[in-house]
TORBA-221785 format. One line per 3 residues: number of its first residue (from 1); their letters; for each residue x, y, z of C-alpha. Coordinates in Angstrom, 3 decimals. Layout:
NUM> A> X Y Z ~ ... $
This chain:
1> XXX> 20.783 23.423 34.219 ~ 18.509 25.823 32.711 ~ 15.651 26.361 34.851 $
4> XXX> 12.192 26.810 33.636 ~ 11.333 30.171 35.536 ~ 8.661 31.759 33.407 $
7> XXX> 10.940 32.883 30.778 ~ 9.637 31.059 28.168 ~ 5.812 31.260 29.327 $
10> XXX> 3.477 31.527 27.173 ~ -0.158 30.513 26.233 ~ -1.243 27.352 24.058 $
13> XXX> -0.932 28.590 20.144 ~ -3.187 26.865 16.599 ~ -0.848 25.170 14.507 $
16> XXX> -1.444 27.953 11.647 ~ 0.352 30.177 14.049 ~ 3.973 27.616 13.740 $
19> XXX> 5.753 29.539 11.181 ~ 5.223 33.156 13.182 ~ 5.870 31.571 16.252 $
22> XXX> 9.117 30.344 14.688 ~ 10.200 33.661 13.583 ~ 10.723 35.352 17.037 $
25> XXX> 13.845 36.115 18.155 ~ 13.253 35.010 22.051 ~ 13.851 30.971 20.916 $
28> XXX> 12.446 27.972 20.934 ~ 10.882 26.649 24.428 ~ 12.223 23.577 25.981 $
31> XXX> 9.507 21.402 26.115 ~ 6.728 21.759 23.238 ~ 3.406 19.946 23.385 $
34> XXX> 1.876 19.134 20.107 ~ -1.562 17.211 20.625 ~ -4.837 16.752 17.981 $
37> XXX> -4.819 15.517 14.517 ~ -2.293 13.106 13.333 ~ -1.040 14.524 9.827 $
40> XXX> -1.565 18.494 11.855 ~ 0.659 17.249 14.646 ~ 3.135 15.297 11.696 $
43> XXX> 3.629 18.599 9.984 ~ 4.152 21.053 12.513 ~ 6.558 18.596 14.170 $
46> XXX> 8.759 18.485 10.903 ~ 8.572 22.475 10.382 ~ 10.062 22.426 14.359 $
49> XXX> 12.707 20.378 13.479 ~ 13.514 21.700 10.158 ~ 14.256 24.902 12.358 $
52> XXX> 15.665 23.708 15.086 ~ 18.561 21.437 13.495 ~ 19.942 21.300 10.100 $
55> XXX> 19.303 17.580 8.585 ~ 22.919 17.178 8.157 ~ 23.166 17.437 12.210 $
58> XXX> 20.526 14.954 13.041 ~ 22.278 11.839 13.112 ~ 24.195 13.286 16.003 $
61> XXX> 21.497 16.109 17.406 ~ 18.132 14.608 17.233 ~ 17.360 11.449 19.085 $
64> XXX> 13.738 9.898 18.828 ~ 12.804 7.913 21.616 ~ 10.536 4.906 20.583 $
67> XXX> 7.860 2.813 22.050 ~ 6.609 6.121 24.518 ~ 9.407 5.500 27.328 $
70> XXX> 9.492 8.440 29.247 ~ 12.274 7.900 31.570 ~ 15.000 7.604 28.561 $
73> XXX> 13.446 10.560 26.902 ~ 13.963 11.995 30.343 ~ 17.462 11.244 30.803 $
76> XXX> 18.722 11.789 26.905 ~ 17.012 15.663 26.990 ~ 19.363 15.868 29.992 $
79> XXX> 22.394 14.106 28.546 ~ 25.044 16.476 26.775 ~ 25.706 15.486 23.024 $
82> XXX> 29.468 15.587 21.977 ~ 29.155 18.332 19.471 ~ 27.980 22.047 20.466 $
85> XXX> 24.780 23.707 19.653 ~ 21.017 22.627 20.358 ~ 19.530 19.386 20.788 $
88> XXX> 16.179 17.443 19.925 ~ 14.655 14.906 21.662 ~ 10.925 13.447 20.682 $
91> XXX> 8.201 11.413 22.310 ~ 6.089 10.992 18.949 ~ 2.581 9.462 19.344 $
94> XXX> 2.650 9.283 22.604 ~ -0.067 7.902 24.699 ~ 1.003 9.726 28.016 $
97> XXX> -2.280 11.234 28.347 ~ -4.193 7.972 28.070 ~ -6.423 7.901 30.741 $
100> XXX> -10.292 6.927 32.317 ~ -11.700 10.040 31.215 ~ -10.771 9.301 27.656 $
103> XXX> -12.824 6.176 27.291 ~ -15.199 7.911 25.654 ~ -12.458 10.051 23.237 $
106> XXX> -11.075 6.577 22.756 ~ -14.232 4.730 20.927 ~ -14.487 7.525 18.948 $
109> XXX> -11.309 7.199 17.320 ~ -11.481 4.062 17.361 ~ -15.020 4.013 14.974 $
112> XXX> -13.249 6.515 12.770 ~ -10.332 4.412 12.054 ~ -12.288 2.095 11.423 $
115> XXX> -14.875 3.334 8.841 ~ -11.591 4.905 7.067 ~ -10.159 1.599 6.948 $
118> XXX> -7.264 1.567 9.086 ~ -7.439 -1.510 10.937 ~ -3.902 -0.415 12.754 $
121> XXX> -4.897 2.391 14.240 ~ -8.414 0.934 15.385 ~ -6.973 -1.614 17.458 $
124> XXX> -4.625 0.942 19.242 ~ -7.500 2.948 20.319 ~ -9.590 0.298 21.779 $
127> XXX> -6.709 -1.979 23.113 ~ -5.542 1.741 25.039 ~ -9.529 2.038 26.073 $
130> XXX> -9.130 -1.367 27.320 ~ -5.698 -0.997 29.320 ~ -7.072 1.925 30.938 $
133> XXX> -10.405 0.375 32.081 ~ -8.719 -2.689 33.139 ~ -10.666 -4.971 30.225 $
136> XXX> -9.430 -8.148 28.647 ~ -10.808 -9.747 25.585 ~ -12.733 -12.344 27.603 $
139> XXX> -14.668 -9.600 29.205 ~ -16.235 -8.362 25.867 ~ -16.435 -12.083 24.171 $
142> XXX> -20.359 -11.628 25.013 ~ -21.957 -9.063 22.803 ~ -24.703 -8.463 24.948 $
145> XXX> -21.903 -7.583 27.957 ~ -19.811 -5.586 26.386 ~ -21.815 -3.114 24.629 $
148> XXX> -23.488 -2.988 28.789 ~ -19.784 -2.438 29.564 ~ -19.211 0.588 26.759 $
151> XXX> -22.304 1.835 27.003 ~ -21.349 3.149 30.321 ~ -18.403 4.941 28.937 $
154> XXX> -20.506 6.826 26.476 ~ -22.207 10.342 26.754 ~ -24.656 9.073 23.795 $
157> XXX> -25.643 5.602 22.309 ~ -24.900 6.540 19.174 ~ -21.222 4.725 19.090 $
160> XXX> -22.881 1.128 19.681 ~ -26.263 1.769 17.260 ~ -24.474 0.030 14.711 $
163> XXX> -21.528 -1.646 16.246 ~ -20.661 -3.713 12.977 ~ -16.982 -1.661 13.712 $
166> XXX> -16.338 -2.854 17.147 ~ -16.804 -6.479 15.700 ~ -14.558 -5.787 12.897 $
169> XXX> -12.043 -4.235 15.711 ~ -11.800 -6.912 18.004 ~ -11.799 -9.524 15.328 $
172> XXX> -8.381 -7.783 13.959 ~ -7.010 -7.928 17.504 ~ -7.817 -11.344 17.931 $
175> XXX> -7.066 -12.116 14.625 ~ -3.641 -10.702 14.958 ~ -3.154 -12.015 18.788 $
178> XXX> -3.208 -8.588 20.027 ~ -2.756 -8.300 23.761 ~ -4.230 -5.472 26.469 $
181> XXX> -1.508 -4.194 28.396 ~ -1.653 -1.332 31.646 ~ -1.117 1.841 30.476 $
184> XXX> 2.061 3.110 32.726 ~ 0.924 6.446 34.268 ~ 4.069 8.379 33.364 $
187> XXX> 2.915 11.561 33.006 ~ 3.780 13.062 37.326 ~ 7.656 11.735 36.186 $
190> XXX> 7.397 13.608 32.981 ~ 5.896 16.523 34.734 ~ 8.155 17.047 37.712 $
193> XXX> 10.946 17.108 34.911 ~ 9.385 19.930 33.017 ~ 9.307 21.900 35.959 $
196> XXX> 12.650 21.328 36.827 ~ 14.156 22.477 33.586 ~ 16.563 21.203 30.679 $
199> XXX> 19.954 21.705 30.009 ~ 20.154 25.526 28.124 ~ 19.676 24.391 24.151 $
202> XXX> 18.230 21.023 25.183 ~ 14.827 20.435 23.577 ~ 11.857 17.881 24.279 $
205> XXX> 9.151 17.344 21.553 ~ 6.208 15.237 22.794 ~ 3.026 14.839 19.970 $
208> XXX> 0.222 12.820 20.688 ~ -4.045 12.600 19.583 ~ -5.133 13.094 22.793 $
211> XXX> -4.412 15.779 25.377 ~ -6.483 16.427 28.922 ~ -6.020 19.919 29.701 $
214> XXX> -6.978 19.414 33.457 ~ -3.930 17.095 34.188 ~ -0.839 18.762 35.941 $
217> XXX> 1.414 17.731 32.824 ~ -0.656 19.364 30.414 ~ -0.665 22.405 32.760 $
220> XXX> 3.053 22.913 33.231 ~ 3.779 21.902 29.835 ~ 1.860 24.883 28.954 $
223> XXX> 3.480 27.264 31.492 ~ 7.055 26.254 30.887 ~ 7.340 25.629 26.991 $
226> XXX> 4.770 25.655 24.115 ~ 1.768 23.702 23.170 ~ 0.120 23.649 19.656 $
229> XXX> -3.682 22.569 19.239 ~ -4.210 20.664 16.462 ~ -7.667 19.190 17.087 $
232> XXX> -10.685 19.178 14.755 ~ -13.867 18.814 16.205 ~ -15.249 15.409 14.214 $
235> XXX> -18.810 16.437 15.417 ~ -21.690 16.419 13.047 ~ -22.661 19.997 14.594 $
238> XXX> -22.516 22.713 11.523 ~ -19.813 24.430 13.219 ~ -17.557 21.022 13.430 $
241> XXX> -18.339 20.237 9.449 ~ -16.890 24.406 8.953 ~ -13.851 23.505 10.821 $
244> XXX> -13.331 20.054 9.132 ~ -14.356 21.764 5.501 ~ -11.575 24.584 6.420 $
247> XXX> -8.808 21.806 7.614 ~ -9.255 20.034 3.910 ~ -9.364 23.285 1.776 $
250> XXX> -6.083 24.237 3.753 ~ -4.350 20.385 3.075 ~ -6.305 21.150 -0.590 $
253> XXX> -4.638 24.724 -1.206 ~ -1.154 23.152 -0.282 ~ -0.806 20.612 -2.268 $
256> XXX> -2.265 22.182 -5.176 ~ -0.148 24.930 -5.012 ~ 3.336 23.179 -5.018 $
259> XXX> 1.982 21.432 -8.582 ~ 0.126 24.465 -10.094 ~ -2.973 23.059 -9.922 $
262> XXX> -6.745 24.016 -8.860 ~ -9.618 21.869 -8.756 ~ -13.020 21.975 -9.758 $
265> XXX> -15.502 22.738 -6.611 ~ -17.477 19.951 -8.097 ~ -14.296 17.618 -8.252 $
268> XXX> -13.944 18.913 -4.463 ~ -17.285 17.966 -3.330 ~ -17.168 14.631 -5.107 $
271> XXX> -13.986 13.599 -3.232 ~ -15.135 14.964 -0.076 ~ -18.798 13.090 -0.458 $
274> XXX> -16.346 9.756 -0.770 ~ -14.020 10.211 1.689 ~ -15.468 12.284 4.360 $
277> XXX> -12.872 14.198 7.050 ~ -10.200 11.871 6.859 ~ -7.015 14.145 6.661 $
280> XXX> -4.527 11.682 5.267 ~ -7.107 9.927 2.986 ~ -7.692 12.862 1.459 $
283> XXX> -4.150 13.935 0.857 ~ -2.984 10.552 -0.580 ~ -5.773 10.873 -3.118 $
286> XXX> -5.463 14.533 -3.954 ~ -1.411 14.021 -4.869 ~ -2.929 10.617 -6.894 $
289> XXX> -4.635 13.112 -9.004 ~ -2.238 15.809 -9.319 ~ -0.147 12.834 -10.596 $
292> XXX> -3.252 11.569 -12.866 ~ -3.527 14.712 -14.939 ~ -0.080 15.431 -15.543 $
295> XXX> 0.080 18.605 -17.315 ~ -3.299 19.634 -17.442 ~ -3.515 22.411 -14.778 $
298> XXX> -7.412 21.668 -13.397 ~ -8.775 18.746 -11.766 ~ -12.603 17.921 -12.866 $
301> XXX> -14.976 15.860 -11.812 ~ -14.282 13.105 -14.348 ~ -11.002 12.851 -13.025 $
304> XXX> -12.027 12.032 -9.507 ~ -14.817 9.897 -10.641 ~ -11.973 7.510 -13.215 $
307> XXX> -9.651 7.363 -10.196 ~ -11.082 7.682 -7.069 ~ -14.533 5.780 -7.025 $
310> XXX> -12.972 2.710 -8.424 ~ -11.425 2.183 -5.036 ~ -14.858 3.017 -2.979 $
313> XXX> -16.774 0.422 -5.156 ~ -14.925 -2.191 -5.370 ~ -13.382 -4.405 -2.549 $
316> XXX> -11.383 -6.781 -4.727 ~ -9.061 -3.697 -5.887 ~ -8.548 -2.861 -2.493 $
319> XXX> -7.819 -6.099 -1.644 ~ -5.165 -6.530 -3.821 ~ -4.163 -3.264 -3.787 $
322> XXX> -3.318 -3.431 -0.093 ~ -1.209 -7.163 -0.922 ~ 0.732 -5.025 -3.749 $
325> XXX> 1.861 -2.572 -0.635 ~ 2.729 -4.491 1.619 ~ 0.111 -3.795 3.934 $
328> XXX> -0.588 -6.849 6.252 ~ -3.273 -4.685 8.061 ~ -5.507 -3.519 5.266 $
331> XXX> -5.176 -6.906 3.102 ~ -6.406 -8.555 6.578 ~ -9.280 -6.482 6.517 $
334> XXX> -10.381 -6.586 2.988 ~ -10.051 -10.568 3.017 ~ -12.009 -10.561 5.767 $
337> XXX> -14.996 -8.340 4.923 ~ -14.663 -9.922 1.259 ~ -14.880 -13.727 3.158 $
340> XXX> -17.830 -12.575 4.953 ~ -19.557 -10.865 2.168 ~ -19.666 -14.346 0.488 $
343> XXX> -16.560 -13.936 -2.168 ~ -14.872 -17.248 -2.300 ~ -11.293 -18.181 -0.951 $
346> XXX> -10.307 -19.034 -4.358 ~ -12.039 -16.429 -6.553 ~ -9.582 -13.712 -3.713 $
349> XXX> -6.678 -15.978 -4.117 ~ -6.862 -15.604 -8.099 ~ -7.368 -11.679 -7.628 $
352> XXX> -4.006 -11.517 -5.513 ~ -2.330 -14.113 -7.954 ~ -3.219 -11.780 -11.172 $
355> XXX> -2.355 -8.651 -9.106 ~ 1.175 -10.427 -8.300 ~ 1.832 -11.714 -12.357 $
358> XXX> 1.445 -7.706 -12.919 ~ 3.670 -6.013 -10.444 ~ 5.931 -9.378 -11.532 $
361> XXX> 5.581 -8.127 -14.865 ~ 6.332 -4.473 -14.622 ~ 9.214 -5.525 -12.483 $
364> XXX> 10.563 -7.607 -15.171 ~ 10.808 -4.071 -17.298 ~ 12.115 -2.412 -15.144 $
367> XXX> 15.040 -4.522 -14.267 ~ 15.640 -4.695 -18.475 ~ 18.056 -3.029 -20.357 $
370> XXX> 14.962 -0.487 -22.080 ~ 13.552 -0.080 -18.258 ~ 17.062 0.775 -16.955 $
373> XXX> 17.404 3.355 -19.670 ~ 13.962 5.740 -19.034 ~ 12.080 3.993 -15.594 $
376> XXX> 12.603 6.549 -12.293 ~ 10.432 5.595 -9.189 ~ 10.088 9.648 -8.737 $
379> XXX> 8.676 10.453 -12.228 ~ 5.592 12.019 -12.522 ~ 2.957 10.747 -14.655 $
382> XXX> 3.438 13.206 -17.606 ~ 6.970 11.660 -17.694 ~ 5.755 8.802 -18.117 $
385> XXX> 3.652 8.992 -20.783 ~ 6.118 10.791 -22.592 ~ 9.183 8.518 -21.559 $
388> XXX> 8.352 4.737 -20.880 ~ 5.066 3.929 -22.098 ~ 6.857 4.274 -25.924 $
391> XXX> 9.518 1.610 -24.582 ~ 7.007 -0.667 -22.715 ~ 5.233 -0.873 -26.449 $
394> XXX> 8.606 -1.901 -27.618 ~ 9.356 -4.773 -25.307 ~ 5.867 -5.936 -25.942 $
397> XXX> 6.338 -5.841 -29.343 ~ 9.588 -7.851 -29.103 ~ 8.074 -10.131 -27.086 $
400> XXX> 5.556 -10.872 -29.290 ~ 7.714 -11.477 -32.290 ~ 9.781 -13.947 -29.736 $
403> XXX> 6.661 -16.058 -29.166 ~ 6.031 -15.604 -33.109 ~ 9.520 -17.050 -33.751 $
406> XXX> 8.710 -19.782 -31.052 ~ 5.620 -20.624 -32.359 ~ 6.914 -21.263 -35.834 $
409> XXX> 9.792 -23.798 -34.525 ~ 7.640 -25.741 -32.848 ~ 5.221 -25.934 -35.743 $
412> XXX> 7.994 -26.928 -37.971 ~ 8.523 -29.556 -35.430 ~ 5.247 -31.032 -35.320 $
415> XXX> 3.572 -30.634 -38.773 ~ 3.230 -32.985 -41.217 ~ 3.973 -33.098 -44.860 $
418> XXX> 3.017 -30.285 -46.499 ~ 2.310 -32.902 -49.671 ~ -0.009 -35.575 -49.508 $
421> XXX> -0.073 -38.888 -51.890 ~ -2.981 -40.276 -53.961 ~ -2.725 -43.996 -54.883 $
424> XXX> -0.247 -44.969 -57.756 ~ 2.413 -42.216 -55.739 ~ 1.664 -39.447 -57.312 $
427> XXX> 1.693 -36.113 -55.162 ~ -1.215 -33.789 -54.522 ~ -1.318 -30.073 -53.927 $
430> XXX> -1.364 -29.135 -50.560 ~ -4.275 -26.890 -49.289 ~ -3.389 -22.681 -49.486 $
433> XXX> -2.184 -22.479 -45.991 ~ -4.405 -20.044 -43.928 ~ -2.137 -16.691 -42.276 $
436> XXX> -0.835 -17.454 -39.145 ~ -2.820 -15.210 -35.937 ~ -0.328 -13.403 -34.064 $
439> XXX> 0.509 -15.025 -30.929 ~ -2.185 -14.281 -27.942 ~ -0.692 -13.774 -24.770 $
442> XXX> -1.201 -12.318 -21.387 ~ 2.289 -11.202 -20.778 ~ 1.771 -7.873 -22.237 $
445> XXX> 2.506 -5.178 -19.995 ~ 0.600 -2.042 -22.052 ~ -2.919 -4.459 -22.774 $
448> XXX> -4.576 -1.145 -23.435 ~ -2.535 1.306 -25.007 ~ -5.400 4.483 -24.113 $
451> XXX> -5.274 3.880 -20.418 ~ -1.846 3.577 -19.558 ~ -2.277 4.865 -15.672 $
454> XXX> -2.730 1.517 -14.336 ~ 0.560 0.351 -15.489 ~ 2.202 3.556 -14.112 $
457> XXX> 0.885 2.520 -11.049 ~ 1.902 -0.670 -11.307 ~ 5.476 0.311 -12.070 $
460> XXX> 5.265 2.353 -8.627 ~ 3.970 -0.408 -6.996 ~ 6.628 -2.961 -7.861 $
463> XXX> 9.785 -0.525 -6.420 ~ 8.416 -2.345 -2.845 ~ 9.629 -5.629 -3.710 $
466> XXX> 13.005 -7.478 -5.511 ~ 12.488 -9.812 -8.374 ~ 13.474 -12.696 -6.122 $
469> XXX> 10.397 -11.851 -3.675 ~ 7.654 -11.829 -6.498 ~ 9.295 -15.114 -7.605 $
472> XXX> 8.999 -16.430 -3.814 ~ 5.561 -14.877 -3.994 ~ 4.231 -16.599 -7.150 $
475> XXX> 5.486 -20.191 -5.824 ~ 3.817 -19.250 -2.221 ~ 0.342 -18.217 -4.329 $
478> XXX> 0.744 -21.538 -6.475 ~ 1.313 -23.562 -3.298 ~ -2.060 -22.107 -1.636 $
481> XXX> -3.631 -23.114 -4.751 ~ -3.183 -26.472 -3.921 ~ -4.077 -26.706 0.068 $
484> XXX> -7.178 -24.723 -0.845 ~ -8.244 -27.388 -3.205 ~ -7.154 -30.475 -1.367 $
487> XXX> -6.142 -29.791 2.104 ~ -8.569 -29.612 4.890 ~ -7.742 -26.390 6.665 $
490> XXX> -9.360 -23.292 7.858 ~ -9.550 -21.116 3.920 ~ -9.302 -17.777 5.533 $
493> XXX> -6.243 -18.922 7.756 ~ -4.412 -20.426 4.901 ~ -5.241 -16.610 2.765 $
496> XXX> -3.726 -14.700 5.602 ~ -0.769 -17.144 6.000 ~ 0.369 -16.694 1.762 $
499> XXX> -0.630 -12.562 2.259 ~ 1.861 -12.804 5.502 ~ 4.835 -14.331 3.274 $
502> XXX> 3.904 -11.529 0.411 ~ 3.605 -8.804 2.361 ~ 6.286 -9.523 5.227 $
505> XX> 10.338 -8.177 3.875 ~ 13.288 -10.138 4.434 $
């Protein structure tokens, strides 16, 4: 056993300081602390482990412990592995610093998730609030009592001025029969480990939002391994908005740089104006518009405008948007903010129908023999443009001369004569026959061939699901039709039941 005598002390370090840190010869600490934003804590995690074992190792080197228990993370970090050389073991997104004098910390996060629509996350916050302040649902059912009962908890009242959120919140939780449970004070079994040291090459990895730097774990974390800060302030103070403004430009600078790309400052200040400091938000939407331009080498304006404000304005999109991803949580909260707004069950069932019939559609290329030959999940847009969209216009085309051919069978079928008689049997000349339209259909997969980026997305989007689900889907959606129209049941319950089968895999 390798005790943890001071040799690897050292002070708390920012997470732009990973990559030095990395670099010194002394090695890596046994226990490492990282605590503050969730994409900051994601990324220096993965640089850790990138260093610390090969990828072709982890299957036998790195072991993640799931669901925060301690006491197996405990004993694996102590267990030898079979093969030589170092060993990983991680706590991610932990809640082992969850306590009463979060509460406050806790509706915070919770409002933030929130706003940036991640229903998920909100519910963990203010269920953890709720397990630490010994609160059940029943105790907040009254409006009036619970925002007595927060209030409390809160330095300001600035949290519950408009508490539209917290409604939202518990409404998911219910909505999704959530429950509160305890949460286990872990953190003195967790601590007397650290003190007592790992096996030599034996490493623990804990990450979590929140991190009290008066408890005793935080403290001999710190003295015995490493911790990395990777908070943000989200205060409205001019110094917070400098630190949040220099987070994004950072996420900004390396994204753009592994495409080639800069942006416009007025494209910048658009997206920021839209999405606020929301780390992964922002990300997501930046890589959607490196993709977008393809080879152009500046983002403008216009380009954030066509992409991004589409999704701000317009709840339907996001509606269906979340169904086409398989997200339970977001399509949940966009029917129910949609419900509530006024839209009707059936206008948001034909919405998700549509939305299905397209991914259905762009699934049906790309299982075809022209799909097959030029359709990669990984492509960028540019490739696509240059590679599929000519073969998409080609299987439209040939569908349309199929429903041509079609057409003209079953008019051969069904007309009459194209001679008429006049009395004594003679025959009269048939009327010039008028040109035939070409067929009208809404099959086509390129409707518009000058914006082809929806149907790149669309070809993205229907890689999450097998032609046998969409099939299962469409029946499910034309099913729901029906008990919408005739049966007598709640409309918003009978919505989340047919987004459940969608989204839900086998």
């Amino acid at each position: 056993m390798q005790e943890n005598t001071g040799k690897h002390r050292m002070s708390e370090i920012n997470y732009k300081e990973v990559s030095r840190h990395l670099g010194k010869q002394e090695g890596f600490p046994p226990v490492c602390l990282i605590h503050g934003e969730e994409l900051l804590c994601k990324t220096a995690f993965n640089e850790i482990l990138d260093a610390l074992i090969p990828f072709s190792e982890r299957s036998v080197n790195y072991e993640p412990v799931d669901n925060d228990n301690v006491y197996e993370a405990i004993e694996r970090v102590n267990t030898f592995s079979l093969l030589p050389g170092k060993k990983v073991v991680s706590l991610c997104d932990s809640q082992i610093f969850y306590s009463k004098q979060n509460e406050e910390s806790f509706l915070e996060k919770a409002k933030d998730a929130c706003d940036a629509k991640d229903m998920k996350k909100a519910a963990k916050y203010l269920t953890s609030l709720m397990g630490v302040s010994g609160l059940s649902f029943e105790d907040i059912a009254d409006k009036t009592e619970r925002n007595k009962i927060f209030s409390k908890k809160l330095s300001s009242g600035k949290l519950l001025e408009n508490d539209r959120w917290l409604d939202e919140t518990i409404a998911y939780c219910t909505d999704n029969g959530l429950s509160v449970s305890a949460v286990p004070d872990n953190a003195g079994g967790l601590q007397k480990a650290v003190e007592k040291g790992f096996p030599e090459n034996h490493h623990l990895i804990v990450t979590t939002d929140i991190a009290d730097k008066r408890r005793g774990l935080f403290k001999a974390m710190n003295k015995n391994g490493l911790v990395i800060d990777c908070v943000v302030p989200r205060g409205n103070l001019r110094a917070d908005k400098m630190a949040q403004s220099d987070v994004l430009n950072e996420r900004m600078k390396s994204i753009l740089s592994k495409s080639g790309k800069t942006m416009d400052r007025n494209a910048y200040g658009a997206m920021y104006e839209m999405i606020g400091f929301d780390l992964r938000t922002f990300s997501s939407n930046l890589e959607k518009l490196v993709n977008y331009v393809g080879e152009r080498k500046k983002i403008t304006l216009a380009d954030v405008e066509s992409i991004l404000r589409r999704t701000k304005k317009d709840p339907i999109y996001e509606l269906t948007n979340a169904v086409s991803e398989r997200n339970v949580g977001d399509a949940f909260f966009f029917l129910a903010s949609l419900l509530s707004a006024g839209f009707f069950p059936l206008q948001a069932l034909s919405a998700i129908s549509n939305q299905i019939r397209k991914v259905l559609l762009a699934k049906d290329f790309a299982d075809s023999p022209r799909g097959k030959k030029v359709w990669n999940s990984r492509m960028t847009y540019a490739n696509f443009q240059a590679a599929v969209m000519p073969e998409i216009q080609k299987y439209d085309e040939e569908l349309l001369s199929c429903l041509e051919k079609w057409g003209n069978m079953l008019a051969k079928k069904t007309a009459p004569d194209t001679l008429g008689t006049i009395s004594g049997g003679k025959k009269k000349k048939a009327k010039k026959e008028k040109a035939k339209p070409k067929p009208s259909t809404d099959l086509l997969m390129m409707k518009n061939p000058r914006s082809p980026y929806p149907v790149y997305l669309m070809m993205k989007k229907s890689e999450k699901f097998t032609s046998e689900e969409l099939i299962r889907a469409i029946e499910s959606l034309s099913e729901t039709d029906m008990k919408l129209k005739t049966a007598n049941q709640n409309p918003k319950l009978v919505l989340e039941e047919v987004i459940l089968r969608i989204c839900r895999r086998a």
